[in-house]
C-alpha positions as CSV (number, residue, x, y, z in Angstrom):
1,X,0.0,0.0,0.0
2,X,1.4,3.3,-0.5
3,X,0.2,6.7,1.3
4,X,-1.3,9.3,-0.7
5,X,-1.4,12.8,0.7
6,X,-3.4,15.7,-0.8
7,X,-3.7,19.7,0.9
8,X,-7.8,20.7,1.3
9,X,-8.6,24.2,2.5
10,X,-10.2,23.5,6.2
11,X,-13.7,24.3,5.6
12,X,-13.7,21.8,2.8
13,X,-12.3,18.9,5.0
14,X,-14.8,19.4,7.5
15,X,-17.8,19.5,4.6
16,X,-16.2,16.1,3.0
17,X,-15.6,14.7,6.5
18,X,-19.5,15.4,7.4
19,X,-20.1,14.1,3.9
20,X,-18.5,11.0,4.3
21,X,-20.0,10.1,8.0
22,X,-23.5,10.6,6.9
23,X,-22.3,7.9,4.3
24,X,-21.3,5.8,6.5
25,X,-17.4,6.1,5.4
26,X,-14.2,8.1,6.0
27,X,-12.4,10.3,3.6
28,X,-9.6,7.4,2.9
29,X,-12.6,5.6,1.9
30,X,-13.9,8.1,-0.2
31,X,-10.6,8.3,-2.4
32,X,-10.4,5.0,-2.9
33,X,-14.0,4.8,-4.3
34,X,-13.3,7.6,-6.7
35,X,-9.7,6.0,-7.6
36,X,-11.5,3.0,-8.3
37,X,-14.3,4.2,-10.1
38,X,-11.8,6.6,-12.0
39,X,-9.6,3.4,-13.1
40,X,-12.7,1.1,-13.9
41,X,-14.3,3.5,-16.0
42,X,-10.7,5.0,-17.5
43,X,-12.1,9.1,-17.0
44,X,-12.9,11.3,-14.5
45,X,-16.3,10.1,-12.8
46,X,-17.7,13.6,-13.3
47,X,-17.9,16.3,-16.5
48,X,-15.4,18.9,-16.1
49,X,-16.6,22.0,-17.5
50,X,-14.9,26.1,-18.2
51,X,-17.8,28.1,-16.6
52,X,-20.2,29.6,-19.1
53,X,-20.2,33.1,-20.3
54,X,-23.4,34.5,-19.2
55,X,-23.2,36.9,-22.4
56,X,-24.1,33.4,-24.5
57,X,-26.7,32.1,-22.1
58,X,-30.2,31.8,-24.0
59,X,-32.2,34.2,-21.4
60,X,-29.4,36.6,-22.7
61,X,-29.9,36.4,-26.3
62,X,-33.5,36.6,-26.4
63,X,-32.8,39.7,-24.7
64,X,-30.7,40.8,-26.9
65,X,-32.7,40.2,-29.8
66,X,-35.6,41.5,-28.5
67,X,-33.8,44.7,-27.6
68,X,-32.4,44.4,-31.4
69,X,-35.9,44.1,-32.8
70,X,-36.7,47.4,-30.6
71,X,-34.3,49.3,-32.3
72,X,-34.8,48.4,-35.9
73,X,-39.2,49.0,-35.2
74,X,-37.8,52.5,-34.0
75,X,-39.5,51.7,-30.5
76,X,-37.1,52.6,-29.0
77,X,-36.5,56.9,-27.2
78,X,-33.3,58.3,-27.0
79,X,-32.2,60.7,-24.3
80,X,-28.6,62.4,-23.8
81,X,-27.3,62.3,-20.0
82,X,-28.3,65.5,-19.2
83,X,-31.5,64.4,-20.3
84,X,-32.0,61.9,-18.5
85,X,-30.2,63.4,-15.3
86,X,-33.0,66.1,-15.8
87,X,-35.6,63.2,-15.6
88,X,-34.2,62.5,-12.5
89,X,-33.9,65.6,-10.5
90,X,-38.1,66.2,-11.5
């Protein structure tokens, strides 16, 4: 057997510690699980994924078009700072 250590920020340790217990297992178990499951399968036993950019998110789009279609229907007022700073002080 040979000993494997890894560095976990406290908080985390504590949340996989409480993790494990409710499972009825400790956190050497929990590795060797994972290992297992990692060599079985031949990947990593979850997707691994950059974070999205919220800019390309569908909600986002539709706004986008949306505001796009304003535009183009001429729905749409314009106001310079002042004028709109003047809206504001009314």
């Amino acid at each position: 057997m040979t000993t494997v250590s890894i560095r976990l920020d406290d908080n985390d340790k504590k949340e996989l510690e409480s993790m494990c217990a409710d499972m009825g297992m400790n956190i050497s178990t929990f590795y060797m699980i994972y290992t297992k499951k990692a060599l079985r399968d031949r990947c990593i036993p979850f997707d691994i994924a950059a974070p999205r950019d919220p800019f390309y998110d569908a909600s986002n789009q539709r706004q986008l078009k949306k505001a796009d279609q304003q535009i183009r229907s001429g729905r749409v007022v314009e106001r310079t700072m002042e004028e709109l700073e003047a809206l504001e002080s009314e």
